[in-house]
C-alpha positions as CSV (number, residue, x, y, z in Angstrom):
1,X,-15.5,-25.3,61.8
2,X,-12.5,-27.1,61.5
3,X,-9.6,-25.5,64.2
4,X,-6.0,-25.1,63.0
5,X,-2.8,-25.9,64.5
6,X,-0.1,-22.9,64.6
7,X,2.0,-25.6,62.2
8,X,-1.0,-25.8,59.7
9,X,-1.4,-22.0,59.4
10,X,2.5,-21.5,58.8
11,X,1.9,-23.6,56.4
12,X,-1.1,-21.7,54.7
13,X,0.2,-18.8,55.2
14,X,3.2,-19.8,53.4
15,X,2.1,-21.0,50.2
16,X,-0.4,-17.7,49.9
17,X,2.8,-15.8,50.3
18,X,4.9,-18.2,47.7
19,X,1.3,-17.6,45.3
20,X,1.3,-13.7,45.3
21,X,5.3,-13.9,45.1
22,X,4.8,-16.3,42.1
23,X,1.8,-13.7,40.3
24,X,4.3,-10.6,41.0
25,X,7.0,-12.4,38.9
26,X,4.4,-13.5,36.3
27,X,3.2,-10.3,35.9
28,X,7.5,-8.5,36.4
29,X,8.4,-10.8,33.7
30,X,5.0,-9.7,31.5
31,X,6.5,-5.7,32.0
32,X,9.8,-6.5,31.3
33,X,8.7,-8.4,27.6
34,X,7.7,-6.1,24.7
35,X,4.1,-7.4,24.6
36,X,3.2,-4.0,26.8
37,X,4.8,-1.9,24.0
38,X,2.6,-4.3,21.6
39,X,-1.1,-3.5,23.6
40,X,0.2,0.5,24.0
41,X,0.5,0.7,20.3
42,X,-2.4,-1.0,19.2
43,X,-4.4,1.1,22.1
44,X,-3.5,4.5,20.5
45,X,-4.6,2.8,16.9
46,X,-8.0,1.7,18.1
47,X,-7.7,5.3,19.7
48,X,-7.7,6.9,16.0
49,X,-10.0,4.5,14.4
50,X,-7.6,1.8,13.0
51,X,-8.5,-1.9,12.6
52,X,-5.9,-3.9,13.7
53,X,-4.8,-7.6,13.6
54,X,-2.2,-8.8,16.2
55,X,0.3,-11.4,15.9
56,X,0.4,-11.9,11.8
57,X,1.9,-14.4,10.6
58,X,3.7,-14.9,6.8
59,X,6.1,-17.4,4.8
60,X,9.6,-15.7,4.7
61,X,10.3,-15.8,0.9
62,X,14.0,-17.0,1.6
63,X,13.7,-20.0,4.5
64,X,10.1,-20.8,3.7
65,X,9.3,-20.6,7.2
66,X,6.7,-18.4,8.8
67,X,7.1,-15.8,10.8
68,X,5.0,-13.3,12.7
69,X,4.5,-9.5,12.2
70,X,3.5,-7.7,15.4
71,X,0.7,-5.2,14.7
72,X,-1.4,-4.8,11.0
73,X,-3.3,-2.1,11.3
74,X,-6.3,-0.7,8.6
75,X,-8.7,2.2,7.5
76,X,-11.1,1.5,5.3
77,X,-13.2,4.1,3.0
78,X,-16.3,2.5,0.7
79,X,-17.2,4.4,-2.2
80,X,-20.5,2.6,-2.5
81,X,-21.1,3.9,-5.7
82,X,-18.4,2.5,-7.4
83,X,-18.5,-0.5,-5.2
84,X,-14.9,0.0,-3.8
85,X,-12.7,0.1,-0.9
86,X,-9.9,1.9,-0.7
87,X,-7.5,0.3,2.4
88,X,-4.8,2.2,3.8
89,X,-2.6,-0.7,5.7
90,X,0.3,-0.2,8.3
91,X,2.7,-2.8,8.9
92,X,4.2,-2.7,12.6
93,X,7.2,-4.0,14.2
94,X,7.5,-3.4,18.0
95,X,10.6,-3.4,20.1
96,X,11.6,-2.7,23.1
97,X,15.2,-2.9,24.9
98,X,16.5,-1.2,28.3
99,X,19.6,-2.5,27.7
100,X,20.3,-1.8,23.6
101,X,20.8,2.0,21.7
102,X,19.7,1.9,18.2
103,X,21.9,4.3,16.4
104,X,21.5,5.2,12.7
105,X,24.5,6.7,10.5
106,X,23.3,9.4,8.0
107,X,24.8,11.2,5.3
108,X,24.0,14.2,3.4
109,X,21.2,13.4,0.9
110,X,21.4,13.7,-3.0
111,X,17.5,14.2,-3.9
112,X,19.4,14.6,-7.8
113,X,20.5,10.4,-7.4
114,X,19.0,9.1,-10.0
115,X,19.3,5.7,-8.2
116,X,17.4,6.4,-5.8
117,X,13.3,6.2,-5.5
118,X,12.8,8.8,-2.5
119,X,8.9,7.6,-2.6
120,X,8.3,4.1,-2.6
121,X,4.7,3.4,-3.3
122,X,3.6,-0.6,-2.6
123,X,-0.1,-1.0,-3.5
124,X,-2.4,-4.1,-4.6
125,X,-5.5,-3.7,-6.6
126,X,-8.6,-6.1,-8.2
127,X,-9.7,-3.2,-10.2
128,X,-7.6,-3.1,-13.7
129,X,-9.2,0.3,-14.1
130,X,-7.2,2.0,-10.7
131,X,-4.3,-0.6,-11.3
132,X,-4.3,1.2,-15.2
133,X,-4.5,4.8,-13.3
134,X,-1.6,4.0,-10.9
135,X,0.9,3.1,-13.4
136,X,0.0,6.2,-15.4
137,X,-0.5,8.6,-13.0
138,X,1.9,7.7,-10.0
139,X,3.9,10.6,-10.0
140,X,0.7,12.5,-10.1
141,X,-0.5,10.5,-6.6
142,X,2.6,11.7,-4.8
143,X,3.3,15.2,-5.5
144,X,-0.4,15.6,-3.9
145,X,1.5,13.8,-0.6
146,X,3.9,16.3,-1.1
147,X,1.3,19.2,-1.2
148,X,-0.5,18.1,1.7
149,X,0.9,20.2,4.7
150,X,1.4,17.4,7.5
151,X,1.2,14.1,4.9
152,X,4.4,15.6,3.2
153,X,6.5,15.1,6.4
154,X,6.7,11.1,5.8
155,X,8.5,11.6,2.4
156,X,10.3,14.3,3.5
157,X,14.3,13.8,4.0
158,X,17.0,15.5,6.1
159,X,19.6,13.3,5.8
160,X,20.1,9.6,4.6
161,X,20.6,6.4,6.4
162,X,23.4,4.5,5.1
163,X,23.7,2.2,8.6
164,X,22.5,1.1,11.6
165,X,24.5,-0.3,14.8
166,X,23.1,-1.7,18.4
167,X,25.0,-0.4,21.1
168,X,25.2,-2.1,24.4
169,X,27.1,-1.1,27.7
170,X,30.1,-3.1,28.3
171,X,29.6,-6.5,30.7
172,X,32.4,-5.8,33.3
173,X,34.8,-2.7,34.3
174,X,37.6,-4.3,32.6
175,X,36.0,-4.3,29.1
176,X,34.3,-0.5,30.0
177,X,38.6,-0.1,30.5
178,X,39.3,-1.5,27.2
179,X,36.6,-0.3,24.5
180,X,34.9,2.7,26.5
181,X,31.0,2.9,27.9
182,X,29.4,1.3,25.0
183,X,30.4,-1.3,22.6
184,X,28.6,-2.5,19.5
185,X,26.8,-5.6,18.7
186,X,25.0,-7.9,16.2
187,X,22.1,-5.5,14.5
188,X,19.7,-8.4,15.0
189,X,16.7,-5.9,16.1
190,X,17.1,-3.1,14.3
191,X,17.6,-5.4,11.4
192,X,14.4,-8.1,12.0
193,X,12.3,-4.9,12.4
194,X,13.2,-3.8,8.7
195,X,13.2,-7.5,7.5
196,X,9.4,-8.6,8.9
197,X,7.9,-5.7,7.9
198,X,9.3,-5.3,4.4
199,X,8.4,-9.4,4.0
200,X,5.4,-8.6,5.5
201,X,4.0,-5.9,2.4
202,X,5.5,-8.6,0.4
203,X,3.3,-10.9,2.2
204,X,0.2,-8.8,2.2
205,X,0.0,-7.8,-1.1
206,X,0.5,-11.3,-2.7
207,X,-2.3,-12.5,-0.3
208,X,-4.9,-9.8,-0.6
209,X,-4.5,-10.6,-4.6
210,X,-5.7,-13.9,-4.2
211,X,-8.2,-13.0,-1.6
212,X,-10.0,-11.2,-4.4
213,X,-12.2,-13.8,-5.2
214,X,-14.1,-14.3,-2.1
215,X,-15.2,-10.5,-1.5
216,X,-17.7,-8.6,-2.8
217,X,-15.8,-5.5,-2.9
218,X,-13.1,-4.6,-5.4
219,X,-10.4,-2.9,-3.2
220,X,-7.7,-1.4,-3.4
221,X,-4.9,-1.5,-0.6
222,X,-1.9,1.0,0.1
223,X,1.1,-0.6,2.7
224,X,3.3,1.6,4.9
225,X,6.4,0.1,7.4
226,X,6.9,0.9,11.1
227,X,9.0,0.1,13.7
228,X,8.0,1.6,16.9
229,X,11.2,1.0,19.1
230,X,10.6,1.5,23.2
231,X,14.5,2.6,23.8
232,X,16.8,5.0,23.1
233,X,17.8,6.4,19.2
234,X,20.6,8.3,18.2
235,X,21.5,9.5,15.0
236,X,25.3,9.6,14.0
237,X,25.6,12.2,11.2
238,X,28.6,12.4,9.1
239,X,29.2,15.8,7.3
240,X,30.5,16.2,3.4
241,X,34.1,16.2,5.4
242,X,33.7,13.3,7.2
243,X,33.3,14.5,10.8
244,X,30.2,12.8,13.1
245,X,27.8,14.8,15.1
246,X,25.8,12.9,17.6
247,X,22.4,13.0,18.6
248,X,19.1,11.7,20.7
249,X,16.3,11.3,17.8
250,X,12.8,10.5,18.4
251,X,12.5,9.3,14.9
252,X,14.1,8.6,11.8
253,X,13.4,7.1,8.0
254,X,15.0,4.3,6.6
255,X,15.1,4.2,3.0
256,X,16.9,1.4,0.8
257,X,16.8,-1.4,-1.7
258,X,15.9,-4.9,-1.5
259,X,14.7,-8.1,-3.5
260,X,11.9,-9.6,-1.6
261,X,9.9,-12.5,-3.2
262,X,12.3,-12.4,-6.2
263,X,11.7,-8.7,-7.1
264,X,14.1,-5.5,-6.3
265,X,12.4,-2.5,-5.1
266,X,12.8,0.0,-2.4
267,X,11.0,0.3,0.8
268,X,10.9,2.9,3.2
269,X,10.5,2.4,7.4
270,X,9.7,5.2,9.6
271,X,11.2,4.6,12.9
272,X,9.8,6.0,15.8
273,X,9.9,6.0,19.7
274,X,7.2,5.0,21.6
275,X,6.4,8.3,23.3
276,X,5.9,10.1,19.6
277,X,3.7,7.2,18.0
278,X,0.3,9.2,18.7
279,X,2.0,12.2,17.3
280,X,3.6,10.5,14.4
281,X,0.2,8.2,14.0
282,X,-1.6,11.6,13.1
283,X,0.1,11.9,9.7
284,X,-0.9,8.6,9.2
285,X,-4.3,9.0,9.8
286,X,-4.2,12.7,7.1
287,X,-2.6,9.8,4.5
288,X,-6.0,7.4,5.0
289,X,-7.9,10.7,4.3
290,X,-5.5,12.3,1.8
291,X,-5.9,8.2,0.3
292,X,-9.9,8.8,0.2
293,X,-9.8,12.3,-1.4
294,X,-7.4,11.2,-4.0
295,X,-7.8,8.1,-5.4
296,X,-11.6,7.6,-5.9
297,X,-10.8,10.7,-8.0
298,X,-8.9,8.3,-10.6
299,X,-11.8,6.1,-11.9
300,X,-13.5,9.6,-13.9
301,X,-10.5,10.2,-14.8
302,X,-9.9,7.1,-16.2
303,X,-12.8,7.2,-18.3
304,X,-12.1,11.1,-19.9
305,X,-8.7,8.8,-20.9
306,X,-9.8,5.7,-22.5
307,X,-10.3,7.7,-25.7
308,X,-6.9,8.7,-26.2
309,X,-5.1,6.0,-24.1
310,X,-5.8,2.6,-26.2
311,X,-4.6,0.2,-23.2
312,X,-7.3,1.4,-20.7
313,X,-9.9,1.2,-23.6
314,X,-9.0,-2.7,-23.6
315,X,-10.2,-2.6,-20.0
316,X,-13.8,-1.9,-20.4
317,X,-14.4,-1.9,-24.5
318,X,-14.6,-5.4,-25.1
319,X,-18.0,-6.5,-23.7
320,X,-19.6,-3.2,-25.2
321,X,-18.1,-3.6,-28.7
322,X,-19.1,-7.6,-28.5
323,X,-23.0,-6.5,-27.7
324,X,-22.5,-3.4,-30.8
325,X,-20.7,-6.1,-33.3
326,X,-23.2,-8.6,-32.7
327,X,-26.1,-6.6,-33.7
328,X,-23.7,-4.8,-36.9
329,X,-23.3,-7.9,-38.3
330,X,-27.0,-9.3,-37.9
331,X,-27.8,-6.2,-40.0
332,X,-25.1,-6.5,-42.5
333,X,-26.5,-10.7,-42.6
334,X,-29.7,-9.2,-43.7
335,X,-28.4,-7.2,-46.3
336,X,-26.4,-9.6,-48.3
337,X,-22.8,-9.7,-46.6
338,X,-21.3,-12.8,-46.4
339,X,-18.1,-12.5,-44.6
340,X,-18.7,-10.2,-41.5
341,X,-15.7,-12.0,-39.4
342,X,-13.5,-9.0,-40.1
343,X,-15.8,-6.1,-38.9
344,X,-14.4,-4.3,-36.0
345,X,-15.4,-0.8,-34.4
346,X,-13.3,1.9,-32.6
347,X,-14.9,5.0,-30.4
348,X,-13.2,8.0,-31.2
349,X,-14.4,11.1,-29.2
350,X,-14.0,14.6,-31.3
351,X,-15.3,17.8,-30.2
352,X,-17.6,16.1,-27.7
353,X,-19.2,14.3,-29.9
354,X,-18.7,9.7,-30.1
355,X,-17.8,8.6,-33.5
356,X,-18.1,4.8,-33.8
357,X,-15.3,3.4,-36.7
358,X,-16.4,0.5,-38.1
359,X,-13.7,-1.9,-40.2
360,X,-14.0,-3.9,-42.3
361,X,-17.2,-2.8,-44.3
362,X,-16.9,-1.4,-48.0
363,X,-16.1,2.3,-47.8
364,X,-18.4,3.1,-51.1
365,X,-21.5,1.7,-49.5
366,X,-23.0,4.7,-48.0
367,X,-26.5,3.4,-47.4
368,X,-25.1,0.7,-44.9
369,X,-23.8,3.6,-42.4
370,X,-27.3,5.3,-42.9
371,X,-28.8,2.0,-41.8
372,X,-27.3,1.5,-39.0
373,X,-27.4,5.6,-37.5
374,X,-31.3,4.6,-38.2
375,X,-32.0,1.0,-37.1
376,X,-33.4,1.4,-33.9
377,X,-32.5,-1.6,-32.0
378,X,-28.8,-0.9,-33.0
379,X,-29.2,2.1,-31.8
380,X,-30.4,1.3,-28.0
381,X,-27.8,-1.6,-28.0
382,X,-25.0,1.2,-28.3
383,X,-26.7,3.1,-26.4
384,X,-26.9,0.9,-23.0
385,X,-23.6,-0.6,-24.1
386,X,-21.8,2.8,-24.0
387,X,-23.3,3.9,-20.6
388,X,-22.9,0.7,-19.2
389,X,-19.0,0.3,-20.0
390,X,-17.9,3.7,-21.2
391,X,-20.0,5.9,-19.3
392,X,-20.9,7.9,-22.0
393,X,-24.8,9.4,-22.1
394,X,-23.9,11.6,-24.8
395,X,-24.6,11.7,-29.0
396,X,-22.9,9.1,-31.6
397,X,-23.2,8.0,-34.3
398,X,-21.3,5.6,-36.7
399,X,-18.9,6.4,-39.4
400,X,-16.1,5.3,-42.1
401,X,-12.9,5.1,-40.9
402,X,-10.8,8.0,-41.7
403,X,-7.5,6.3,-42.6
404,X,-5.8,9.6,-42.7
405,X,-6.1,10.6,-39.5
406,X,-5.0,6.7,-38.6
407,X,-1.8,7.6,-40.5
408,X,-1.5,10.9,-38.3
């Protein structure tokens, strides 16, 4: 065993000292960064059952350069008998600052402005069918987040944000002297953390599209905008007459208009303080399951509609009428008719019962409709063809047009 001089283990004892001194400024400098906030938040996500995806990166629409989004977070539902998954997605932006106050400036809100969307809704969708229902039935999707006792909070509003400032403590005595305690600066946070993730459902919802072709699912995805700030917030409210009250908040909902990728639309943040995520996370969680109680809801619908809405009959007629025409025209071959390029059929539904229009047939030959209510072959075509793509098990039968009611 080698023997060490009292020189040698100065020198040992030295450079273990200089080692630890070196790990407790690695791991100071690791505190004082906002990656703890980052591995917090995503801890209480995993907590509630959220997948998440750290350190997301996107093209920014106006530099063309990427850029990173902090925390995506999912829940997913399957309906397994439709064979889709309904996604509810949060996009997060952490910050932290000991040294910056976030303040926002609100105003009293108009809920009457008719320039105003109070409820953004950003969705994607592979399915034409939900995509169809969406369109038609939005309003419908958020007066039952209104309804909902706790999911009704994120669209609720007491006041309007109309700007934002950064406040820092001045650097010496002699500016504290000059402009007070606390000065403003550049808005660089408050602003990146409405920028990334507004890109970012940009982003997302342009790259999910074109992900659709590799999954087996068809999915549909709903996008929501945080910015969990590790800080202090204030809210600087200015009454109808101009004079400011000043508050701590612990949250606060940023609602305004932007053109990302080329289109204008409005987007809504919820800001929130680290020590109410969990809390605010809940209604979150009540959306995913508010999302899974709703929206499967909308393909049934969609097909008590397709009788009286002609666009979402596009959707899913065209393969079944193809397979009916087909064999219509076969039988109208055998019976002498030339020209058969013209024929078309519509499903009109009337007192529960499906009547099948077909065009394009001489309305004075009555024995061609009784041949094909009795050729049997016809018959089980429409019959597959409507439970296959109108889900309709019910009775039908096929009839003259009635150009009167067409008029009407």
């Amino acid at each position: 065993m080698k023997i060490y001089s009292t020189a040698e283990w100065i020198t040992i004892l030295t450079n273990a000292n200089m080692g630890q001194d070196i790990l407790k400024d690695v791991r100071c400098a690791i505190e004082r960064s906002g990656f703890p906030l980052e591995h917090y938040v995503g801890t209480i996500l995993i907590k509630h059952g959220w997948q998440i995806i750290t350190n997301r990166n996107y093209i920014d629409d106006i530099k063309g350069i990427e850029r990173e989004i902090d925390i995506l977070a999912y829940k997913v539902y399957t309906d397994t008998k439709e064979n889709i998954e309904y996604i509810t997605a949060l996009i997060i932006s952490c910050k932290k600052s000991d040294k910056h106050k976030w303040c926002f400036l609100t105003r009293e809100i108009d809920e009457d402005d008719c320039n105003i969307n109070w409820t953004p809704f950003h969705y994607c969708t592979s399915d034409e069918r939900l995509k169809a229902m969406t369109e038609s039935h939005l309003d419908n999707i958020i007066d039952r987040y209104k309804a909902h006792r706790a999911v009704k909070h994120l669209y609720s509003f007491d006041n309007m944000v109309f700007a934002y400032q950064q406040l820092v403590e001045p650097a010496n005595e002699k500016e504290r002297t000059k402009i007070g305690n606390l000065c403003a600066v550049k808005n660089e946070d408050i602003y990146n953390s409405i920028s990334t993730t507004i890109k970012a459902i940009s982003s997302e919802k342009e790259g999910r599209l074109s992900a659709y072709s590799y999954i087996k699912h068809q999915r549909y995805y709903t996008f929501h905008a945080l910015s969990i700030f590790e800080g202090d917030m204030y809210n600087a409210h200015f009454n109808s007459e101009g004079k400011v009250e000043v508050k701590e908040i612990t949250n606060t909902k940023y609602l305004n208009r932007h053109i990302v990728g080329g289109i204008d639309d409005f987007y809504l943040v919820h800001f929130n303080k680290k020590n109410i995520f969990e809390f605010r996370l809940r209604l979150f969680d009540y959306l995913h399951e508010e999302n899974c109680r709703t929206l499967p809801k909308m393909i049934n619908k969609f097909y008590r509609e397709i009788y009286t809405d002609p666009n979402k009959l596009k959707l899913v007629w065209g393969t079944a009428e193809d397979n009916i025409k087909t064999q219509i025209k076969y039988i109208l071959h055998s019976l002498g008719y030339l020209s058969t390029e013209f024929i078309s059929i519509t499903p009109i539904l009337k007192n529960g019962i499906l009547t099948i229009e077909v065009w394009g047939i001489s309305t004075s030959d009555k024995q061609v409709f009784e041949l094909l209510n009795s050729n049997e072959v016809l018959l089980d075509i429409t019959k597959k063809s409507l439970s296959d793509f109108l889900r309709y098990n019910g009775e039908f039968k096929f009839v003259e047009p009635d150009l009167f009611d067409t008029l009407d």
